[in-house]
Backbone as CSV, one residue per row, in Angstrom:
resi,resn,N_x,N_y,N_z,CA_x,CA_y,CA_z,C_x,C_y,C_z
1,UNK,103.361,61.804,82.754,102.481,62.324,83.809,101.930,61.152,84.613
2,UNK,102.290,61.103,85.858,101.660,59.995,86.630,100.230,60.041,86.451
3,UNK,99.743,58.875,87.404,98.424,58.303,86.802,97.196,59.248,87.519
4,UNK,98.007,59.201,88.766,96.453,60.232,89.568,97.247,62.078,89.346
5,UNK,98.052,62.304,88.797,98.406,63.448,88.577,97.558,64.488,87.739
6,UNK,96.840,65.216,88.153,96.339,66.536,87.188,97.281,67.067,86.684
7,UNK,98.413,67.437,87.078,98.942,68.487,87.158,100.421,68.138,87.347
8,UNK,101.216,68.337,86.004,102.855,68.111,85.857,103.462,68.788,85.502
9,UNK,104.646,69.601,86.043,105.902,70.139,85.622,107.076,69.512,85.718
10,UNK,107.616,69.443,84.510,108.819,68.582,84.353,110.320,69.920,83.778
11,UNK,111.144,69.792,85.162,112.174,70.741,84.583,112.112,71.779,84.048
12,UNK,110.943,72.924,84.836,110.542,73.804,84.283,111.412,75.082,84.808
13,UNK,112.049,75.791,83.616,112.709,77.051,83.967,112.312,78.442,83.667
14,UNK,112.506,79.432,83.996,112.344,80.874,83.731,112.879,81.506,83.880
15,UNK,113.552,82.338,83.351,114.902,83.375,83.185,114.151,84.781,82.738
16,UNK,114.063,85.887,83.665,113.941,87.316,83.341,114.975,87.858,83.400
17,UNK,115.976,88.169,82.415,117.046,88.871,81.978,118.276,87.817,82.580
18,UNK,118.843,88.535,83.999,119.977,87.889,84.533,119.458,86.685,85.320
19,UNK,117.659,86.759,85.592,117.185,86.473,87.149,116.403,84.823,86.568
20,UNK,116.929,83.660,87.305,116.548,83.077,86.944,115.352,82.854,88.563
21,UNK,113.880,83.029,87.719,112.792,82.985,88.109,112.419,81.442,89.061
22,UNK,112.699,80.820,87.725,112.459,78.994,88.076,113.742,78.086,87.184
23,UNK,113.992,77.612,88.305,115.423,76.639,88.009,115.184,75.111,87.893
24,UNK,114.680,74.793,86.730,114.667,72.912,86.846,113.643,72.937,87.565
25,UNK,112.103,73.135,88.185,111.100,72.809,88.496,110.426,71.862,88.599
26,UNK,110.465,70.759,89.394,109.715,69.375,88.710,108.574,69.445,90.067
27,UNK,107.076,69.063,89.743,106.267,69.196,90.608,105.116,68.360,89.839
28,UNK,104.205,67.411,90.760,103.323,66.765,90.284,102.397,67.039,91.382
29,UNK,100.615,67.027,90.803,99.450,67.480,91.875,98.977,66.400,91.408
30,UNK,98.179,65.809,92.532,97.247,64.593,92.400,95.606,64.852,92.412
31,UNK,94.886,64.337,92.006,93.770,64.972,91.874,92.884,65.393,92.984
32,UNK,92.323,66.300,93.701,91.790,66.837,94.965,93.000,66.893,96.149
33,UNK,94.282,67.185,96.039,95.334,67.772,96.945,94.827,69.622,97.600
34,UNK,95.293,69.729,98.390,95.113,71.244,98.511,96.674,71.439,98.727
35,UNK,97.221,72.252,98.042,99.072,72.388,97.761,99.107,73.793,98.308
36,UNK,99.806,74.297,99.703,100.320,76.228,99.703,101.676,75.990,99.015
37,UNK,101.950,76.851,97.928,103.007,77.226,97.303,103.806,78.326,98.428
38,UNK,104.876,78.633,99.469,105.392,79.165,99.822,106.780,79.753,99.823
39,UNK,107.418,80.619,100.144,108.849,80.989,99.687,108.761,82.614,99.987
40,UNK,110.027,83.512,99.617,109.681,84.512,99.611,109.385,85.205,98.997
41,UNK,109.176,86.774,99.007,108.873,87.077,97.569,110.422,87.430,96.441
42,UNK,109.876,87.076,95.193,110.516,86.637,94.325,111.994,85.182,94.492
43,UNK,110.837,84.443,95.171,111.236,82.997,94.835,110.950,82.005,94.176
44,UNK,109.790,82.537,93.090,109.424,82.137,91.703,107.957,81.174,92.086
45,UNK,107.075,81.546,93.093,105.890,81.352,93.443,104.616,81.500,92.204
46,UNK,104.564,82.833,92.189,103.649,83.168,91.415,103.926,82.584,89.573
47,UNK,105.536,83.288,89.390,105.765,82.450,87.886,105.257,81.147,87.911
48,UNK,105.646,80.245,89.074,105.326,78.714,89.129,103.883,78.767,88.103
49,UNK,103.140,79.539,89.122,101.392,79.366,88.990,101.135,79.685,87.559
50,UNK,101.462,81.150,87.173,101.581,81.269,86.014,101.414,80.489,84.912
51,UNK,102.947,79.608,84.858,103.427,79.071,84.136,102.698,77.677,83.497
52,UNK,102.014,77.285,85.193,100.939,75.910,84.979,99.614,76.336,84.179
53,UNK,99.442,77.732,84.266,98.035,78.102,83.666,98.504,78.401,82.384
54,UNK,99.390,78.722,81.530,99.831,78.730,80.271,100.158,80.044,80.442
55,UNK,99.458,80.956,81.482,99.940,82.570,81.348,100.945,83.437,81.034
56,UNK,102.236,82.122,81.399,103.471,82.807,81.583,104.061,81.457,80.946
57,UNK,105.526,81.604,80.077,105.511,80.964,79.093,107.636,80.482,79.940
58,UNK,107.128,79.108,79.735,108.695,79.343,80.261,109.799,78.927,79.352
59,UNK,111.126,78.998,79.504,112.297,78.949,78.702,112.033,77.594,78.138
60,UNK,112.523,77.532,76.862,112.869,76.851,75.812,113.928,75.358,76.581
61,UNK,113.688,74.278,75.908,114.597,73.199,76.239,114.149,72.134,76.885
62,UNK,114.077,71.369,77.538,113.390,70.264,78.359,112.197,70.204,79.340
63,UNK,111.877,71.647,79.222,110.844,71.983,80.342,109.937,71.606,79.630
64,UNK,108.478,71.371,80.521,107.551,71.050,80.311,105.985,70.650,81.100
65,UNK,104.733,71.289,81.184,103.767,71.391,82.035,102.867,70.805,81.419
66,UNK,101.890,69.954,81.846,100.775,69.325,81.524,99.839,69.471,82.613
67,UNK,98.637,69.430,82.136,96.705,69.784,82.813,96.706,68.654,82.577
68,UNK,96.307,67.768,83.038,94.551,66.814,82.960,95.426,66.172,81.997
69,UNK,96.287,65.779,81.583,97.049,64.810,80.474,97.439,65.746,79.137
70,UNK,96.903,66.972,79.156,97.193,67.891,77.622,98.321,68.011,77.869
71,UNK,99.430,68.713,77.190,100.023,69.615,77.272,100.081,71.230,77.266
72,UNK,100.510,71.663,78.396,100.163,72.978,78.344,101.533,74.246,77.779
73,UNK,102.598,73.609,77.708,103.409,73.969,77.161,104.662,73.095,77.227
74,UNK,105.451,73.270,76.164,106.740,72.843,75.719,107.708,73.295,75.081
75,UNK,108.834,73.126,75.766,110.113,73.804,74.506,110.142,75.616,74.771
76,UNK,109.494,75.797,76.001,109.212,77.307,75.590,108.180,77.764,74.731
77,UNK,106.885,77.260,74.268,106.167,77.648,73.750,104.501,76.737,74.256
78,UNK,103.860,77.705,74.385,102.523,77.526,75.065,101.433,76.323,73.983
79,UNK,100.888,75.629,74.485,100.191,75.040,74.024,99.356,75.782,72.633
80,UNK,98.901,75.092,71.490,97.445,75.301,70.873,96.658,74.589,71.353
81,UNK,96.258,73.824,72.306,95.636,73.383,72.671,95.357,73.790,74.301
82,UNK,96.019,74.975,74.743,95.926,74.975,76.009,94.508,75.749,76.348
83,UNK,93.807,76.394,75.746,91.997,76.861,76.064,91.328,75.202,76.565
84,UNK,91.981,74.530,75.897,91.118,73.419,76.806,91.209,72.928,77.965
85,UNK,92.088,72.931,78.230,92.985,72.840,80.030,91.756,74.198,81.000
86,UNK,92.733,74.963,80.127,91.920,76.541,80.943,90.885,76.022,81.504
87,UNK,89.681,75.920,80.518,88.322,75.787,80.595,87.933,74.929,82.067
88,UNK,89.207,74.314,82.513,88.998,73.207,83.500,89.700,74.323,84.790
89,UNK,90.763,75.218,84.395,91.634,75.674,85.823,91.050,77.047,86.150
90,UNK,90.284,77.323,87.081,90.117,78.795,87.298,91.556,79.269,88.333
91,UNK,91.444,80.075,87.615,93.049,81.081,88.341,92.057,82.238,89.078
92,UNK,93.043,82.504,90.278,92.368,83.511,91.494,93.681,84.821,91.725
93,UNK,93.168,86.157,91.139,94.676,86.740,91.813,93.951,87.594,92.462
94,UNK,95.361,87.941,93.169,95.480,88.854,94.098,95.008,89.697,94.304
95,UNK,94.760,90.457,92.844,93.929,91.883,93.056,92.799,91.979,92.769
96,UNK,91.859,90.264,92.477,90.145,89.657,92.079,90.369,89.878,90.581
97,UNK,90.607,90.555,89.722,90.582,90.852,88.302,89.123,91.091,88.492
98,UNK,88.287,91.316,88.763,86.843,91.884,88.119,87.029,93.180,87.679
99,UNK,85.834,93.185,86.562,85.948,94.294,85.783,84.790,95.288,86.782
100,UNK,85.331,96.577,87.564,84.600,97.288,88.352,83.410,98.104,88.240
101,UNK,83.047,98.182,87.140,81.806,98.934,86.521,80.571,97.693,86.088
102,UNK,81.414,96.148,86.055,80.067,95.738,85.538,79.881,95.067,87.421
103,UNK,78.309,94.614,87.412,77.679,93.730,88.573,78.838,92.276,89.051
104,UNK,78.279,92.637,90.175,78.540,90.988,90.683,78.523,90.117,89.850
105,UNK,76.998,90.295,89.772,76.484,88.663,89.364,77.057,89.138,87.643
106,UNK,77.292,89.781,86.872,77.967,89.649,85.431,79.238,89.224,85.331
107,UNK,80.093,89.463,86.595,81.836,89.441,86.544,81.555,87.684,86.850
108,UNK,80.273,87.363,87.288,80.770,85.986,87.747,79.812,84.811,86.981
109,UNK,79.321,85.909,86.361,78.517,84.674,85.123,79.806,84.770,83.728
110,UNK,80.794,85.627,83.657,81.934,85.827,82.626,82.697,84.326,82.659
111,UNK,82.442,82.997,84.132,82.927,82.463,84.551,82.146,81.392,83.471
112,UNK,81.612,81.783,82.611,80.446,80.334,81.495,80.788,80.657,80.214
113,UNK,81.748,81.740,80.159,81.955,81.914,78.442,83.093,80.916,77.742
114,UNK,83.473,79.902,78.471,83.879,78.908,77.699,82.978,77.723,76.852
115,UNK,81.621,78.068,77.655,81.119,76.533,76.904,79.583,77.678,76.682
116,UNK,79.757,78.733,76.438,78.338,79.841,75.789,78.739,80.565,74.551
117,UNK,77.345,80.492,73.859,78.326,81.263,72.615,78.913,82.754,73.141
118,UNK,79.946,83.096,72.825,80.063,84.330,72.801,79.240,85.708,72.714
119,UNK,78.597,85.222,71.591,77.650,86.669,71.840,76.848,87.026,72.874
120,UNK,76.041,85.378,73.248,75.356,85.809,74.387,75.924,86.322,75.498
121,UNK,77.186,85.879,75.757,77.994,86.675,76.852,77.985,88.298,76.700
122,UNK,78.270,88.558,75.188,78.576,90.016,75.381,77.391,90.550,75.424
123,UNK,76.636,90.424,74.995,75.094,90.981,75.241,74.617,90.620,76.585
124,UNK,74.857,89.589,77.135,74.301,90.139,78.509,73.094,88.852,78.433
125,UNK,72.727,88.185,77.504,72.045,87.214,77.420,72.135,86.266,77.725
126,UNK,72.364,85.926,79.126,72.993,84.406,79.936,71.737,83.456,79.639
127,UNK,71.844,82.373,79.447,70.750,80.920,79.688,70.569,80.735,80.989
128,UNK,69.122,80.337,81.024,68.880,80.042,82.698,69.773,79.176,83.349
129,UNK,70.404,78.101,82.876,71.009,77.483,83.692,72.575,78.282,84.036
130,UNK,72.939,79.708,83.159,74.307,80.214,83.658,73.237,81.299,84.888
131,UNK,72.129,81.711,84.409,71.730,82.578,85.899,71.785,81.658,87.430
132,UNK,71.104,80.532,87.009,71.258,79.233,88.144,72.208,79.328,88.689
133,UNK,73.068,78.974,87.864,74.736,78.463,88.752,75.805,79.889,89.198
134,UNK,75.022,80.456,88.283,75.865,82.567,89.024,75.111,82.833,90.552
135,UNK,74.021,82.502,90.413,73.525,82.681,92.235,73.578,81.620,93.513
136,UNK,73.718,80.625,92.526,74.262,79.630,93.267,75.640,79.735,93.901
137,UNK,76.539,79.717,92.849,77.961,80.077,93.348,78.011,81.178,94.602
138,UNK,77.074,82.235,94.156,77.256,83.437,95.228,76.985,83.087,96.576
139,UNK,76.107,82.378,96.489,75.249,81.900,97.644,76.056,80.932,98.124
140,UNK,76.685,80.265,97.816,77.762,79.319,98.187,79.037,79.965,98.651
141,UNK,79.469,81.027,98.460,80.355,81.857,99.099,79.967,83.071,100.025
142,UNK,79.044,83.413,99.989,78.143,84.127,100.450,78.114,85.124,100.197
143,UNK,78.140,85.628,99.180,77.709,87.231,98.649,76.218,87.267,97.784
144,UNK,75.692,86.593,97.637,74.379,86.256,97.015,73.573,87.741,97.013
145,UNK,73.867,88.415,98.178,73.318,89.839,98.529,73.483,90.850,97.694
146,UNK,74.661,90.471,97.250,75.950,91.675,96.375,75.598,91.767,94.953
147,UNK,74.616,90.787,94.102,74.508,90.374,93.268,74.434,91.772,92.093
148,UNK,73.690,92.066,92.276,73.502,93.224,91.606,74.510,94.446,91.753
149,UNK,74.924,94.656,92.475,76.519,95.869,92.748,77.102,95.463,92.098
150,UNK,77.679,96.569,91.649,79.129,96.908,90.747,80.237,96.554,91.492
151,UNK,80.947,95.695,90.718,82.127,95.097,91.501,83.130,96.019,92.442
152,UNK,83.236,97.346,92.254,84.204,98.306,92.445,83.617,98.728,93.950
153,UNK,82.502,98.482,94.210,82.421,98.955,95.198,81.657,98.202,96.444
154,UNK,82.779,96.851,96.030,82.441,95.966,96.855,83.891,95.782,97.885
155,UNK,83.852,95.196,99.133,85.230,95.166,99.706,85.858,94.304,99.342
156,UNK,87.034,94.356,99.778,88.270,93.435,99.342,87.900,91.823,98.999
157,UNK,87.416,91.613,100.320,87.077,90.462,100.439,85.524,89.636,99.992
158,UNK,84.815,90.703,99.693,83.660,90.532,98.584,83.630,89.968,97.312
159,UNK,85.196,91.035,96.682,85.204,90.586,95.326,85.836,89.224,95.283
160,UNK,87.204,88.629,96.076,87.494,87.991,95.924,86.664,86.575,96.295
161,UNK,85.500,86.582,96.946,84.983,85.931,96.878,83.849,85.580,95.760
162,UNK,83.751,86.356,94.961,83.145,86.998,93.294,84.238,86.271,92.519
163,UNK,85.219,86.402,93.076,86.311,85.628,92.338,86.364,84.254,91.816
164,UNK,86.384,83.865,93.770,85.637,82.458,93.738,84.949,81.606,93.102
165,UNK,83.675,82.614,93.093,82.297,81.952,92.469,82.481,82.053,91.253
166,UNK,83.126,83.022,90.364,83.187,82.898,88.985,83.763,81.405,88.679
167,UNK,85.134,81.118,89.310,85.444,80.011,89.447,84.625,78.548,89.041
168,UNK,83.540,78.998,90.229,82.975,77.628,90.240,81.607,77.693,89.295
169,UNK,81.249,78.897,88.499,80.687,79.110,87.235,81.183,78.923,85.955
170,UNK,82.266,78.529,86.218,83.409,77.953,84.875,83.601,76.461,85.038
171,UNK,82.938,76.068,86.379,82.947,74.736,86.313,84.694,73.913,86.594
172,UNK,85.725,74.761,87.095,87.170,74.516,87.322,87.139,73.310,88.278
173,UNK,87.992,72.495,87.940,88.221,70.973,88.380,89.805,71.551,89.261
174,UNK,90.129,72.470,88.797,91.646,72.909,89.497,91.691,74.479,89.703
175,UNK,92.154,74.829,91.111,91.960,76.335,91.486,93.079,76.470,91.218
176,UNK,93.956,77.673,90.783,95.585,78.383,91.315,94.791,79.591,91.988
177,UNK,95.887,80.132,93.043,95.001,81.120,93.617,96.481,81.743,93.719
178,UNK,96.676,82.802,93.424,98.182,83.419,93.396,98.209,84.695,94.741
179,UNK,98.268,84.118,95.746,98.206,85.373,96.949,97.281,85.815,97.202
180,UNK,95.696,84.960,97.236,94.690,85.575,96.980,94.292,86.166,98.536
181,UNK,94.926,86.349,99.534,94.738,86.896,100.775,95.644,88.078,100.694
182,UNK,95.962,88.177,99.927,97.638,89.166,100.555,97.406,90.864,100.840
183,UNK,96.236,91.194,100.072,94.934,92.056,100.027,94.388,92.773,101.252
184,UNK,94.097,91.278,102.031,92.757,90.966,102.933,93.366,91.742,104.111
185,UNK,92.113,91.792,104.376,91.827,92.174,106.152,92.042,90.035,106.913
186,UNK,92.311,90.275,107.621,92.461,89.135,108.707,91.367,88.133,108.977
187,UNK,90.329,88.916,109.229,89.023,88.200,109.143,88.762,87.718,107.517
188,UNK,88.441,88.616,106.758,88.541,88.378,105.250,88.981,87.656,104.502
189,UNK,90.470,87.386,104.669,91.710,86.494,104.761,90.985,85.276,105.044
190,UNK,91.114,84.997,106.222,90.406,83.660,107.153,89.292,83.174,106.016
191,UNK,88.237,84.066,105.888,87.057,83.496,105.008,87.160,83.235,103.921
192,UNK,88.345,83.694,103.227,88.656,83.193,101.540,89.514,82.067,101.561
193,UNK,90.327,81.401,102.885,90.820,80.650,102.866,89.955,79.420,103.147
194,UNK,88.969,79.637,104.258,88.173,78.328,104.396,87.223,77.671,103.550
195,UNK,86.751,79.095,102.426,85.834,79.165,101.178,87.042,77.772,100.673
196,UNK,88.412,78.067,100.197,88.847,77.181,99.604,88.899,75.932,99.805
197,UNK,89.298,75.965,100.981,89.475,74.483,102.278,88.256,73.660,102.101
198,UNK,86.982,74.402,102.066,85.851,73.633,101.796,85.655,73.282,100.565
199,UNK,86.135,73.855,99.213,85.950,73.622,98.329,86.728,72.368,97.726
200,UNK,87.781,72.368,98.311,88.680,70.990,98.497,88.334,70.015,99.442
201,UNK,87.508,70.296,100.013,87.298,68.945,101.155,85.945,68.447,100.418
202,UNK,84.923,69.191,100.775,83.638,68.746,100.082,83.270,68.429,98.496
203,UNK,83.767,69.204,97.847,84.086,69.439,96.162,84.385,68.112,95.554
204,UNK,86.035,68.413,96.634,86.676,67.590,95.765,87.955,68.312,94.600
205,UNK,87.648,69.488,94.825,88.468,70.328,93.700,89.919,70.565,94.041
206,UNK,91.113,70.344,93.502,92.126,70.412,93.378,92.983,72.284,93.593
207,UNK,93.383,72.411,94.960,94.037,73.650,94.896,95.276,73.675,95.257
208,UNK,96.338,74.761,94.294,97.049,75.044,94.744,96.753,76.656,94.834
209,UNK,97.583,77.124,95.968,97.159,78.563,97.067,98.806,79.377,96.762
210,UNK,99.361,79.948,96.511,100.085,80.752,96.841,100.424,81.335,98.265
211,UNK,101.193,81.505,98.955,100.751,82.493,100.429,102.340,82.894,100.773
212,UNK,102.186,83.829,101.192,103.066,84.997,102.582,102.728,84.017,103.857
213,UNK,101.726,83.670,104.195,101.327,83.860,105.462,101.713,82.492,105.626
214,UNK,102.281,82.104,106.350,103.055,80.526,106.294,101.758,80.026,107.523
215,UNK,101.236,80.554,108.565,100.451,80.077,109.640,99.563,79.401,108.645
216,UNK,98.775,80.631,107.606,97.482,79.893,106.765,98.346,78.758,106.200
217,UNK,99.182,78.544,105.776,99.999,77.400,104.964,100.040,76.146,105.265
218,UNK,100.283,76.486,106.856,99.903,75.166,107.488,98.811,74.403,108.550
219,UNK,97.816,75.752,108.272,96.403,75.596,109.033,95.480,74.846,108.047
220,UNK,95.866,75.370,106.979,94.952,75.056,106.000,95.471,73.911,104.633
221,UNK,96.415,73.376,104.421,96.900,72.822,103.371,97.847,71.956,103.880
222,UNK,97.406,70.032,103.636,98.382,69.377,104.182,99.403,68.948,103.338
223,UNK,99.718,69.941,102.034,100.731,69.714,101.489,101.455,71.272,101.138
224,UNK,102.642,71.506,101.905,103.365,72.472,101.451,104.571,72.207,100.752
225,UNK,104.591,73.146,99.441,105.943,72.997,98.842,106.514,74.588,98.727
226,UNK,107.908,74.367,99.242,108.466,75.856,99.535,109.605,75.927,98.556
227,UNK,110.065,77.250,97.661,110.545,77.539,97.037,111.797,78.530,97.047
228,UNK,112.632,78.794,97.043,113.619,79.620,97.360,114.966,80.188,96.701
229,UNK,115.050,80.830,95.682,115.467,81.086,94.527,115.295,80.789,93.223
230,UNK,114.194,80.100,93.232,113.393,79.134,91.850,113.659,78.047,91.644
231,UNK,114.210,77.263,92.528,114.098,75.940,93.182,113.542,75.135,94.218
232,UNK,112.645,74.103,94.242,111.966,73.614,95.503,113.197,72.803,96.388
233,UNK,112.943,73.693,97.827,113.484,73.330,98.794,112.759,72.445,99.921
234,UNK,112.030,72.625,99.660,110.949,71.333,100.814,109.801,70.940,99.719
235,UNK,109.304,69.556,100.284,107.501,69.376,99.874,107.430,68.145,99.758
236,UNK,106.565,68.294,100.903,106.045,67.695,101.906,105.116,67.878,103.040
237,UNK,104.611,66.934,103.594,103.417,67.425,104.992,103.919,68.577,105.566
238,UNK,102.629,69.982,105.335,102.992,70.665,106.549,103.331,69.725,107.876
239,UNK,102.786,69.130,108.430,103.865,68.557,110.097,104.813,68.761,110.217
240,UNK,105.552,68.298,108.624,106.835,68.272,108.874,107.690,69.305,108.616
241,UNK,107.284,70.022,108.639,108.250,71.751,108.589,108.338,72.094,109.840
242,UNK,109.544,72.474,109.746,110.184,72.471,111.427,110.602,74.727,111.652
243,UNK,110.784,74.673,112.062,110.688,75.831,111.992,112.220,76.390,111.829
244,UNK,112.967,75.647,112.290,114.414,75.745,111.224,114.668,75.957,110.109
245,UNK,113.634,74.922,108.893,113.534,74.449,107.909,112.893,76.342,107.197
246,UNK,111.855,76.538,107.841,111.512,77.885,107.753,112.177,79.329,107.865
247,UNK,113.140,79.303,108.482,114.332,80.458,108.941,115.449,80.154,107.841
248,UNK,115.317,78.890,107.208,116.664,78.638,106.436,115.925,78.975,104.993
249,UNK,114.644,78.878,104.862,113.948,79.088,103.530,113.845,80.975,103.165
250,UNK,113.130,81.447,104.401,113.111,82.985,104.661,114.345,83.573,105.087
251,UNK,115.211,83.193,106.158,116.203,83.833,106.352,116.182,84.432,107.772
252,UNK,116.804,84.759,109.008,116.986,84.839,109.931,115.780,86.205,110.369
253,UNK,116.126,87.188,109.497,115.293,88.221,109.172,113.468,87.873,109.213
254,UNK,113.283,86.698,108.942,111.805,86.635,108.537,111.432,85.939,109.565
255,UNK,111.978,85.565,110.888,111.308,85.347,112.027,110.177,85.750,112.632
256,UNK,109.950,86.709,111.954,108.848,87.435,112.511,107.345,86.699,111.212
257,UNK,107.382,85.778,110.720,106.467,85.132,110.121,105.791,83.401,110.379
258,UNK,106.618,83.215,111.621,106.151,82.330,112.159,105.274,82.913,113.593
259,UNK,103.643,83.328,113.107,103.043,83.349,113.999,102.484,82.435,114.835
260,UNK,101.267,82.521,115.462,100.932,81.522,116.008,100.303,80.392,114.920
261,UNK,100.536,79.344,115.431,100.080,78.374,114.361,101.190,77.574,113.691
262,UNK,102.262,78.188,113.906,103.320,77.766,113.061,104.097,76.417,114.188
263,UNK,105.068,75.424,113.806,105.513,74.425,114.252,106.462,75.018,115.194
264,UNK,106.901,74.394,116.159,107.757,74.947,117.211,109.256,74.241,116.765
């Protein structure tokens, strides 16, 4: 694992039945990068993300992913040691994962039960300093308002910003965010992306983003790596994606995804 690297995959594969997911994978993150993972769908994006969070477990043989210098898996088999990595990566999906019946502010104080005892979590007995940093976070994304509502009946772009903040109530040194716009309304979209952008510029925190939306890809993240049958085909400076490079990744058909914003 290089020296400023958080974050290593070495020859990482994944095979669902006939379909090979991820082919030989090699990818290194440096510490505070903001990375869009792009490609189409099922060009082994999300497995990627997966796979770095220990979630998803990849084939047996030379592959291999490391956090922060641990190992997070090898040989096809997931770390015992990978809860400690975790504790450092908050993962963001697509559909927020909050649990819809409990509050805001509970789905995003759930974001301290790595370093609280357990019970107090399940009881509901947070320490002042997890109430601190649960309204803080909110307030830092701006739902601070929402605190008390039940997650379910908050909008799209509410929860995922609940998402967020749980995030940064877990104290995560590294975001994955697996399509976390794909959801959104446009405006909504926009605000969960700049939530991140800032969180990487000012922070300091290390993201990689998932996305469809190739414009956000390269509005927002000066490192894109694009994927295209479960192999990386570019990565490198958004600048340098040409919009050729883009029609040959998507396919003649997906012209219609270079909106405005995109390279000429």
């Amino acid at each position: 694992m290089p020296d400023a690297a958080v974050l290593s995959v070495r020859n990482a594969s994944k095979t669902f039945g006939a379909r090979k997911a991820l082919d030989g994978v090699s990818l290194d993150v440096a510490r505070g990068e903001m990375i869009a993972l792009i490609g189409p769908s099922g060009s082994g994006k999300s497995t990627l993300l997966r796979s770095i969070s220990g979630l998803q477990s990849i084939d047996g043989g030379a592959g291999a992913i490391e956090a922060f210098g641990q190992a997070v898996q090898a040989d096809g088999k997931v770390s015992g040691k990978v809860r400690d990595a975790r504790i450092r990566i908050g993962f963001i999906f697509q559909q927020f994962n909050l649990v819809g019946r409990l509050s805001l502010f509970t789905n995003v104080a759930l974001g301290s039960l790595g370093r609280i005892p357990l019970l107090r979590g399940v009881l509901g007995a947070w320490p002042a300093e997890t109430r601190t940093a649960v309204m803080a976070a909110l307030a830092r994304v701006g739902v601070a308002d929402y605190a008390a509502q039940r997650a379910n009946t908050l909008s799209g772009g509410q929860q995922q910003r609940g998402a967020i903040a749980r995030a940064l109530v877990q104290k995560a040194k590294i975001i994955l965010a697996d399509e976390p716009v794909a959801s959104l309304d446009p405006v909504s979209a926009r605000k969960v992306m700049e939530i991140l952008a800032e969180l990487n510029r000012v922070d300091g925190l290390t993201v990689v983003v998932t996305l469809h939306q190739v414009d956000y890809a390269l509005r927002y993240c000066k490192r894109v790596v694009a994927l295209k049958a479960g192999r990386i085909v570019y990565d490198g400076p958004a600048s340098g994606l040409e919009t050729k490079q883009l029609i040959d990744i998507y396919g003649p058909e997906y012209e219609d995804v270079f909106w405005e914003g995109a390279p000429e």
